[in-house]
N, C-alpha and C positions, 0 to 999 in steps of 0.2 A: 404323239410321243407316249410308249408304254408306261405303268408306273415302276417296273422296276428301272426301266432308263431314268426319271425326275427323281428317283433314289439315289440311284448311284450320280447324279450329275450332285445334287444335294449335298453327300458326302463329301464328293472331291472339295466340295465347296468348303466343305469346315474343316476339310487336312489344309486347303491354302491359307485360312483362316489364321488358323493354330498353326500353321510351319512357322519357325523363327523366321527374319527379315533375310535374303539373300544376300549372302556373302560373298564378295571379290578377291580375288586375290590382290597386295597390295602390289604399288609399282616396283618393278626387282631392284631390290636394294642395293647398295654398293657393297663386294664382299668384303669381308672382314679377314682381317689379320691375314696368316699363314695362307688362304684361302686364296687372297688377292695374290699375295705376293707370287703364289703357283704361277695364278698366270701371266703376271710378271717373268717370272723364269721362261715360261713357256714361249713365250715371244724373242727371248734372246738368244736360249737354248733349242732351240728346235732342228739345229742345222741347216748347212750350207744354203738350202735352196728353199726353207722353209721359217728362218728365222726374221725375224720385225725387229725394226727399233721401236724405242720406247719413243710416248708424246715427252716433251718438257714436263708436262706433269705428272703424268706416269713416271718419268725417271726421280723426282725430288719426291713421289711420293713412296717410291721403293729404298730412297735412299733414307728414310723419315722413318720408315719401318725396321732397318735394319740399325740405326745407330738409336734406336726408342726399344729394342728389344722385341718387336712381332716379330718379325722373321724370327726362324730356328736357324742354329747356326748351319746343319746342314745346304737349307737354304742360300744363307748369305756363301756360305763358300762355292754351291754348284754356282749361283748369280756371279760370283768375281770371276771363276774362271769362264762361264762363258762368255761371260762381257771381254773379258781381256781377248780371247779368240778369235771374236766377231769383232772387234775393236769397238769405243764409243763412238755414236754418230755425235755431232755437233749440238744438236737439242739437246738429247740426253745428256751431254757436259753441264750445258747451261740449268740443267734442270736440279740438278744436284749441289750446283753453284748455288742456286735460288736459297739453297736448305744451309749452306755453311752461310752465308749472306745472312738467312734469318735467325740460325741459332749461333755462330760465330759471335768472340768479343767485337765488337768496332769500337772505332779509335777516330780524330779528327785533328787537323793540322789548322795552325792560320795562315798556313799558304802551302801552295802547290809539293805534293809530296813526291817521293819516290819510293815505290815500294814494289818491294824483290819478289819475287816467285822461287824460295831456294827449295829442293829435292828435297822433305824429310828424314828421307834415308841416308845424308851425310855422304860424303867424299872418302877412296880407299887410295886411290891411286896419285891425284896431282893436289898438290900445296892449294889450300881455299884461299885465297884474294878478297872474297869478296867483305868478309869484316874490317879491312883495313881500306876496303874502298868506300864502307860505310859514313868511317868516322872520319876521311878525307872530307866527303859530299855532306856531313853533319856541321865539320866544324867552317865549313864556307857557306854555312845558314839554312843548306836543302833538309828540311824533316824526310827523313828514312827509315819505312817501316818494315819490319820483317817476321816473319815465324817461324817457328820450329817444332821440336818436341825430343823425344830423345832416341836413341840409336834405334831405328827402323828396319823390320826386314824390307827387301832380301839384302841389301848390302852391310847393313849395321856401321854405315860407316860416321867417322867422327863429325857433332854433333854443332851450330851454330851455337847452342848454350856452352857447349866446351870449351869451345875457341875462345868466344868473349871471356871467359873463366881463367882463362890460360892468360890474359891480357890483364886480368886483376877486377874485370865486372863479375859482380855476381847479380845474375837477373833474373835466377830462374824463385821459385817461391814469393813472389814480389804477387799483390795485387793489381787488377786491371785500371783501375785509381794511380795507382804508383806506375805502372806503365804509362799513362796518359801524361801523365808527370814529368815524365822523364822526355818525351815529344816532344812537349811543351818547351822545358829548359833547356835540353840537349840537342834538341833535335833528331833522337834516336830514339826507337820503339823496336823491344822484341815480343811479342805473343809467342808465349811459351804454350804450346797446347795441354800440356797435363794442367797446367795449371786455371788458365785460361779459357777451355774448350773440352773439357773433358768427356763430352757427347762422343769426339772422335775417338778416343781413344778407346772406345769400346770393340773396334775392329780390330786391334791390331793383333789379340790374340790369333783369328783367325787368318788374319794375313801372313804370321810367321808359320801357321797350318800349311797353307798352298802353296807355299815356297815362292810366289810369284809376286810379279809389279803387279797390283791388279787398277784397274782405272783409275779406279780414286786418285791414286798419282799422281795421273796428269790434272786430275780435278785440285789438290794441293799447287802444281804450279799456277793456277788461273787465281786462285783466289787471294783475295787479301782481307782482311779485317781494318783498313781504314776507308774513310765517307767521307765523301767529297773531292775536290780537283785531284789528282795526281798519273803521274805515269804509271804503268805497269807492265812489270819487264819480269819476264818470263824464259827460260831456260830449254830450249831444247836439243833432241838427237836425232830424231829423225825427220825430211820433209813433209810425212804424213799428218804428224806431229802438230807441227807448226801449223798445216792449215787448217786443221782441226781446230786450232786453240783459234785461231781466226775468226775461223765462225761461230765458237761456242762466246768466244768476249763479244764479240757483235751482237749477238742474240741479246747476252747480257746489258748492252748499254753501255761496255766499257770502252769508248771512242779514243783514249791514248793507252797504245801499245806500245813496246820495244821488246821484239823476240830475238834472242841470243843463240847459235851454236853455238855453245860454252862446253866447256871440261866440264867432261862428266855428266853433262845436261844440265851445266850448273846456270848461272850466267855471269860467269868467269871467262872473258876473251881472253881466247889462247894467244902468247907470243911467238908459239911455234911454226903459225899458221896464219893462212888469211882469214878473218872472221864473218861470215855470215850473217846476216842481221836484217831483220824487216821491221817497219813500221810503215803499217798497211794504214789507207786511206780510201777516202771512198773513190778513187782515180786511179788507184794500184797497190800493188804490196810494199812498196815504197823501199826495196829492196837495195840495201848497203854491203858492199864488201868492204872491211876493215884490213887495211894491208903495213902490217907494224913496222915492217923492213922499211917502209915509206916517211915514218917518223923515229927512227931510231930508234925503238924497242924489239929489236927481234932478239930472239934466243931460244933456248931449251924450257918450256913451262916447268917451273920450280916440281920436285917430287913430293909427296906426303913419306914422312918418314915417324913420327911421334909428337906430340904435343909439344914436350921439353923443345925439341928443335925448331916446330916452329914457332913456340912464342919465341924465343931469342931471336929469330929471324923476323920476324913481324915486328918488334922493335924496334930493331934495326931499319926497316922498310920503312918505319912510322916515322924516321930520322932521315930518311932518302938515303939509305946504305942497305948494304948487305944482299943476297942472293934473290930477294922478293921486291926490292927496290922497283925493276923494272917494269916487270908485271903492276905491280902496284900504280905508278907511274900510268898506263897503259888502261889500266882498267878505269882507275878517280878520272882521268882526263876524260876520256870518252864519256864517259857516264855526266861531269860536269858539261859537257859539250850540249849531248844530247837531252840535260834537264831546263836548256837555254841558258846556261850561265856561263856560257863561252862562246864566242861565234864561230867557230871554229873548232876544228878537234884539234889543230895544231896551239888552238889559243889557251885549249883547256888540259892539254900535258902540261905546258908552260904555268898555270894557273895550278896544278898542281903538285909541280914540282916547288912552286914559292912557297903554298904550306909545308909541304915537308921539313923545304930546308929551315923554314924561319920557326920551326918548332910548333907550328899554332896547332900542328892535329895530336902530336904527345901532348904538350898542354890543354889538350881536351878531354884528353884517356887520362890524365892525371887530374884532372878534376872532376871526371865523374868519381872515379875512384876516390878522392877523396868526401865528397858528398853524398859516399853510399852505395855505389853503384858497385 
């Protein structure tokens, strides 16, 4: 070996010597903020032949981002319309459930509850039913949970805090304490979402932006803020709809369902019509037609025309009279039936036409009313 080669090997030897310790790169970290959410969009947005659902977690963790303020709102609104586009798959519902389930109020009953799935966005066209079918299934002992919020695009229509308001409750400003309260004694719960939830209410700017239904929507019928036994009944319009919420409550755990074709997507059975209705099992969709001509409730479904008119008519209904009577009749029966406190649908009109007439469900609305409510 020459001596300028034993030099230069020499050398190298004291640059490896003196080189700092060898650096890795670290494992690729999980992106952050706006960054992630991109390719979150990217997967939804990509088009027809190129777009991905979200995992479950992916989707609760986009949905986590946008109601916490990472996403830009740019963002969240390219992400609702193209979710609404592509429609959500079944995971992705359940996944965003996951996030109103852990930042949502809960609530608990000491026995098996009912609780509604009512549209947000309120009712424009047909008379709502379903507050006076509330306090039918309240004051015959069923705890009945519901939520709301206040007039929602795209329809802005009138509001479950209205109606009850219109009836003489005032529930909205009330804490989640004083709602558990009111379960407790009355057997009726409303989750008022500004009050109660005001995480969601961070979208709504934007969603009066896109002018559209965007998913979340259908993620508001699925959800409910009470724990523990209960049904849950859910409103829909289309059959896509429905089978969607199927799989998305399955995912979730929710093993008692009752899916409604209701007015307006509500889950108000129509009298006009034969009523559609599933309660899926693990053997089939358990699939009911409701046919009112069969029990003598058929007619014209009551119109929406102003508050004034129908609290007078909801009174009246709460007394077994007047143009919402029927309807009324038609909805508490069924729903009694199907919460097992009738055997029968024929047993549970009968079962609630007794309260009406014997006064026990006004006598209930005049006692919350007088205790505050």
């Amino acid at each position: 070996m020459t001596e300028n080669h034993q030099l230069s090997r020499r050398g190298i030897g004291r640059m490896v010597a003196q080189a700092p310790a060898a650096s890795f790169p670290p494992p690729a970290a999980k992106p952050a903020g706006r960054e992630r959410f991109r390719i979150y969009l990217g997967k939804v947005g990509s088009g027809e032949h190129t777009s991905s659902g979200l995992s479950r977690e992916e989707a609760a963790d986009a949905l986590e981002m946008m109601i916490n303020g990472e996403a830009s709102p740019a963002q969240i609104g390219a992400f609702l319309i193209a979710h609404r586009i592509r429609r959500p798959e079944p995971q992705e519902l359940t996944g965003m459930l996951d996030v109103y389930r852990r930042q949502g109020p809960q609530l608990h009953s000491r026995s098996r509850a009912l609780c509604f799935g009512i549209p947000y966005d309120g009712r424009s066209r047909t008379a709502p039913i379903y507050p006076l079918t509330t306090l039918v299934l309240a004051s015959a002992g069923i705890p009945v949970v519901l939520q709301g919020g206040r007039r929602m695009p795209v329809k802005y229509g009138v509001t479950t805090m209205e109606l009850f308001a219109a009836l003489g409750l005032q529930l909205s400003g009330r804490s989640l304490a004083w709602v558990q309260e009111s379960l407790d004694r009355w057997n009726l719960a409303l989750v008022h979402q500004p009050d109660h939830f005001p995480a969601a209410e961070v979208l709504i700017p934007i969603r009066e932006d896109i002018g559209k239904r965007p998913p979340l929507a259908s993620l508001e019928l699925l959800w409910t803020p009470h724990r523990g036994d209960h049904l849950l009944v859910s409103g829909f319009v289309h059959p896509p709809t429905e089978t969607r919420a199927w799989q998305a409550l399955k995912l979730a755990g929710e093993t008692e369902v009752l899916t409604i074709k209701g007015l307006e997507g509500s889950t108000d059975l129509p009298i006009s019509r034969a009523c559609v209705t599933g309660r899926p099992t693990a053997s089939g969709d358990g699939r009911m037609i409701l046919h009112p001509r069969d029990h003598g409730c058929y007619g014209d479904d009551p119109r929406w025309d102003d508050l004034d008119t129908w609290a007078a008519q909801a009174l009246a209904a709460l007394g077994g009279q007047g143009p919402l009577a029927t309807a009324l009749i038609w909805n508490a029966g069924t729903y009694l039936w199907q919460a097992g406190h009738s055997d029968s649908q024929a047993a549970g009109l009968e079962r609630c036409r007794e309260l009406l007439q014997a006064g026990t469900v006004l006598s209930q609305l005049h006692n919350m009313g007088q205790h505050g409510c």
